[in-house]
N, C-alpha and C positions, 0 to 999 in steps of 0.2 A: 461427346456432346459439344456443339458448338451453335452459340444461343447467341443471339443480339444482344450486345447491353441496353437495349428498346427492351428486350425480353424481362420479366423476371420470373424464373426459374423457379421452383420452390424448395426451399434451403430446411433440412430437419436437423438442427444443433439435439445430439445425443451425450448425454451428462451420465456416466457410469458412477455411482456412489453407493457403493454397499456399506453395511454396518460392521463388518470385521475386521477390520486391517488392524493389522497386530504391531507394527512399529512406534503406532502413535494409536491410542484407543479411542476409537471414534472420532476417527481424524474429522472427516468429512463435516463434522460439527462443529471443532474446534473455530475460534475466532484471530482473525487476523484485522489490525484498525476496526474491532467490533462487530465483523461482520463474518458469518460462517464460513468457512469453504466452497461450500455448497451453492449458497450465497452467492459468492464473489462471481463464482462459474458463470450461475445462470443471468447476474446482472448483466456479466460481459456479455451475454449469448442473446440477450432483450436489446441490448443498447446497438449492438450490430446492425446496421441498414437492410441489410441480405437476409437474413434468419427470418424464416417462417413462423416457425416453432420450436420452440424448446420444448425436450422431454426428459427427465429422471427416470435412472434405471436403479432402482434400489430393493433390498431387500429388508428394509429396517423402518419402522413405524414412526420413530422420530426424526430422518432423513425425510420422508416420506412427510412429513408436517413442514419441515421447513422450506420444502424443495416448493409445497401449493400456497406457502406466505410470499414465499418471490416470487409467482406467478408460474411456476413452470406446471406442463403435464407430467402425474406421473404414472410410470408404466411396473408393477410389481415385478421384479427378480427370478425366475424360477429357481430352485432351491439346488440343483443341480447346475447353476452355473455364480452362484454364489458362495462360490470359496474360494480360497487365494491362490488358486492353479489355474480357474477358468479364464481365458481369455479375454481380453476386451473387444476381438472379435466376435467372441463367440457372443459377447450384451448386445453391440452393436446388430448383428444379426436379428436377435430376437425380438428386439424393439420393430425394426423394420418388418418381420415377420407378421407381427401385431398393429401396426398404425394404418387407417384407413387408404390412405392415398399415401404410395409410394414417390417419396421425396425426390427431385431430380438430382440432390446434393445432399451428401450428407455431412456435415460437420460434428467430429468428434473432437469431444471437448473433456480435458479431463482438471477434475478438482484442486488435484497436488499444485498445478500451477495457478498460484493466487494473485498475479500481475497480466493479466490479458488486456491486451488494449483492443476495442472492440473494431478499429480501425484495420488492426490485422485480420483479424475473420474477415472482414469482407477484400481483403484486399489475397487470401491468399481462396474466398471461394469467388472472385473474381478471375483468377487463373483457372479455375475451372468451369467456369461459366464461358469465359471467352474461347475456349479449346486450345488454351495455352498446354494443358496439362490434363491426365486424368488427378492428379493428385498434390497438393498442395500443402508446405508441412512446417509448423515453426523452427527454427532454429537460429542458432547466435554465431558469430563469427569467432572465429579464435585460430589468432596468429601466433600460439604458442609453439615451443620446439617439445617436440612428444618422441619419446623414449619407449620401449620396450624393455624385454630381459629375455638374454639369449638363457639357453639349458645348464650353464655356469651360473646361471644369477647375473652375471656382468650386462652393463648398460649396452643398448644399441638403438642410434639413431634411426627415428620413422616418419619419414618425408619430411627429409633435410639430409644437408651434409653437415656432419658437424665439426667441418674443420672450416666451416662457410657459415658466417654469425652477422646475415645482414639485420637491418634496422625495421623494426615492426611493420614500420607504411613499406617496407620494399618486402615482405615474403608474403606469399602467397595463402589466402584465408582457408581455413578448413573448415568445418561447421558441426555444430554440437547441436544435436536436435534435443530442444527441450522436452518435449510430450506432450507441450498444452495444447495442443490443436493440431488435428488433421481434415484438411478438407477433401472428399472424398466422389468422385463423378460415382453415382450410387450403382447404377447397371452394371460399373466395370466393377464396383465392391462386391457386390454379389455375389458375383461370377467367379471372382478370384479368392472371394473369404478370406483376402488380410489385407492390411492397408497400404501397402506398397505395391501397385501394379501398372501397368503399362506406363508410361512417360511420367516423371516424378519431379514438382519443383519444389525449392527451397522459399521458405518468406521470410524474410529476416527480421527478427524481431531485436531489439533494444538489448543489450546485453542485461539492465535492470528486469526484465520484462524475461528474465532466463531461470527467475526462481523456483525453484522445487523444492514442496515438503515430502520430507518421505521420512523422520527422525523428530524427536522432541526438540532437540540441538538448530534445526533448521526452523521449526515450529518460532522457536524463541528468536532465534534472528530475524523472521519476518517480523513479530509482534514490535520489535524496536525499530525496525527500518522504515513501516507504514505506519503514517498516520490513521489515527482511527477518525471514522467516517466523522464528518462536522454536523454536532447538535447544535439546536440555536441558542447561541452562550446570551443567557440570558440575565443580565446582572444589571446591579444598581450599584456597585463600585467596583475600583480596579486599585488591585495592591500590587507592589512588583519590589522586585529586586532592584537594585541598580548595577552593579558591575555582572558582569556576564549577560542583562538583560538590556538595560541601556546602551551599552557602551561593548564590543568585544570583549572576551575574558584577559583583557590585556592592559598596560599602564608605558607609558612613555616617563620615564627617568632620566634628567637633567643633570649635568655635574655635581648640582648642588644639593641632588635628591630629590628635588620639586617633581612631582605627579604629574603628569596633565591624561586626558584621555580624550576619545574617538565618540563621537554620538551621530547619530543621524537626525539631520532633520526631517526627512518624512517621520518617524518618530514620533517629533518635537509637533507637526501636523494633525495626527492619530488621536495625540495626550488632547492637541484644544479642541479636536472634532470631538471626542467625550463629554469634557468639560463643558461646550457648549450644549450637548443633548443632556446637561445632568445630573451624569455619572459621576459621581465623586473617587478621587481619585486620589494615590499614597503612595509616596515610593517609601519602604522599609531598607535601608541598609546597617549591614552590621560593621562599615566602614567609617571611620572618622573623619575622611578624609577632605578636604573642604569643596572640595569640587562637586561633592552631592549634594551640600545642599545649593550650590551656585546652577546647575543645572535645574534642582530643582523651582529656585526663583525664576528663572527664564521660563521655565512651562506654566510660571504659577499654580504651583499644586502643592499640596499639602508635604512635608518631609519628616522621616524620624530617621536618623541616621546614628551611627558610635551605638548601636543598639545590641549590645551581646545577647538577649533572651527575645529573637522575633516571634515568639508563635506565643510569649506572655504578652508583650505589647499590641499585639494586632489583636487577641482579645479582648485588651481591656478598649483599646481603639473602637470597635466593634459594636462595643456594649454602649460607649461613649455617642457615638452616632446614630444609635438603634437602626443598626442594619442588621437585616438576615442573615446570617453567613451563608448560607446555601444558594444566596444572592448576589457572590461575591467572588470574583476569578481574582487570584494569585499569579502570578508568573516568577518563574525562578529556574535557575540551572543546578545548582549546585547543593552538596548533601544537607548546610545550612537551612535550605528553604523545607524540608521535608517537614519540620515540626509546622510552619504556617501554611503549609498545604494541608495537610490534614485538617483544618477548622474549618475549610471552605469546602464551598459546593462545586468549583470550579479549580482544582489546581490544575494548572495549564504550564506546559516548558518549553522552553525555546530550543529551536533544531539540534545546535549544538550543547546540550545539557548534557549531563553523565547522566551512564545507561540506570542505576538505581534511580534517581528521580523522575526520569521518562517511565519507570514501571510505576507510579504513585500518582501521575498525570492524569488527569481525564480526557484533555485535549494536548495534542502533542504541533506545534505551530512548523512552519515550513522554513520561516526564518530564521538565521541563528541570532545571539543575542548584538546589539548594535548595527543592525543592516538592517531595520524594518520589522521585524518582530512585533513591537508595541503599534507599530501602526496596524499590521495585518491581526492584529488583536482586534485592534480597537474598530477595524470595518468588519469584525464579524459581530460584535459585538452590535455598533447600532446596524446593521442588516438587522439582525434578531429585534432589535429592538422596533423596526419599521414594519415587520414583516405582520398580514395581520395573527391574530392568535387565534387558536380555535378551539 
């Protein structure tokens, strides 16, 4: 097929997600930044320019509920290609077998990868739209030196010499095909029944964008890597840590011992863009140190600082101001903050937080603490605040 990009084509994105998979139980449901597998597929597969339609091939009645909440079609399983030998061919097939009008493209899309940027779908059924290729297929680059094992067990170089150790940008890329997408000229699919036939190109996708679940282990490392989707943080005050959230988790030491530290001023921006919409506003630290509350004068905002028991203070604080605490984001890095997170409705961490208080977060920020953090708070914050309700 070779199509005008005047043309468009019509693109059937095919989402395989059965109910069995045994490595992670009921994967396909599982959440990553709060949102399903399942999910995540079919958003990428909606948000792509090219995509006709999205279909779900599943055999499972709560797959099957989530897959027509995102918007997708879904297409029942037959029971004989729903177990963990059938192919993904063989769904592929059956979907097409059943859909009214035979796709000119078809894009197979698979769940396990929960980072699809929806840019690459159209950019790799793009190559097949334009007769670059029957076939078009993610994968990541990797300049690594890859080894074997001869019938001894002993090590042996595979494509390389390894008495020859050039520098990363000088060897030559190889390519690791992730699984999350194949884009597929459908007539030659058909005909060939697997996905690799006539002329085959690679799209290279992000090496972040190279994620695969297939284990609970991988499950968990996505859950800490992505942010979960952004609700509208809705709040009437803002409590925060100061070191590690203000300021990098770090301190400059002087001969003489003297402290000083790092702040940002867009930050410093963020705090009076609150303050002016409002928002009442607290930094809580369990630092003595006098630079918190000298910071804290500069933003003029409220300080408790040398405070050894935060999560007693910030409720009697609480109580003191008649706020809601369910109306209330916290921000904090570190294992201290966990008692004052739990009173609120909003505990929120900054990028570089340790991994146990990122599990206790409701909103995970993009920022680490001292680089804008408190500001990208504070603009989602009044966003929410402006946006109307409904």
């Amino acid at each position: 097929m070779n199509v005008s990009k005047t043309d468009k084509p019509s693109v059937l994105a095919i989402i395989p997600a059965r109910g069995g998979s045994k490595g992670v139980k009921l994967k396909n449901l599982r959440t990553i930044g709060g949102i399903s597998l399942v999910g995540r597929a079919i958003l990428a597969a909606r948000s792509a320019t090219t995509v006709s339609e999205v279909v779900v091939s599943t055999d499972h009645e709560q797959i099957k509920a989530e897959a027509l909440a995102y918007g997708a079609t879904v297409i029942s399983r037959p029971a004989d290609i729903a177990g963990d030998t059938a192919s993904s061919e063989a769904v592929l097939l059956d979907v097409l077998s059943k859909v009214s009008d035979t796709p000119d493209i078809t894009l197979f899309i698979q769940c396990t990868s929960p980072l699809i940027d929806p840019a690459d779908l159209d950019a790799a059924v793009a190559s097949v739209r334009d007769g670059e290729a029957e076939v078009s297929f993610a994968a990541v680059a990797d300049h690594g030196f890859h080894w074997t094992a001869d019938s001894a067990g002993l090590a042996v170089s595979s494509g390389h010499d390894a008495a020859n150790r050039p520098r990363r940008q000088d060897r030559e890329a190889r390519w690791l095909e992730t699984g999350a997408f194949y884009a597929m000229n459908t007539e030659g699919f058909r005909a060939a029944e697997h996905r690799f036939f006539g002329r085959v190109r690679i799209c290279e996708v992000a090496a972040e964008h190279g994620m695969d679940i297939d284990t609970e282990a991988d499950l968990a490392l996505a859950q800490l890597r992505v942010p979960r989707q952004v609700e509208p943080i809705l709040v009437d005050a803002v409590v925060t840590d100061f070191d590690g959230v203000h300021t990098p988790d770090t301190a400059y030491v002087d001969e003489h011992g003297t402290e000083t530290v790092r702040v940002s001023r867009s930050d410093g921006m963020g705090v009076a863009r609150l303050r002016a919409a409002g928002v009442k506003f607290l930094i809580l630290s369990k630092e003595r140190n006098p630079v918190v509350a000298a910071r804290a004068a500069k933003l003029n905002v409220e300080v408790a600082h040398g405070i050894d028991n935060k999560a007693e203070y910030l409720a009697r604080w609480l109580a003191d101001e008649e706020i809601n605490p369910a109306r209330v984001a916290y921000v904090g890095n570190d294992i201290n903050d966990l008692a004052p997170m739990a009173l609120v409705g909003w505990p929120i961490t900054v990028a570089d937080a340790s991994d146990e208080v990122h599990r206790a977060a409701r909103h995970r920020l993009s920022r680490p603490g001292g680089n804008g953090a408190v500001r990208e708070l504070a603009e989602l914050v009044l966003t929410a605040r402006c946006a109307p309700q409904v």
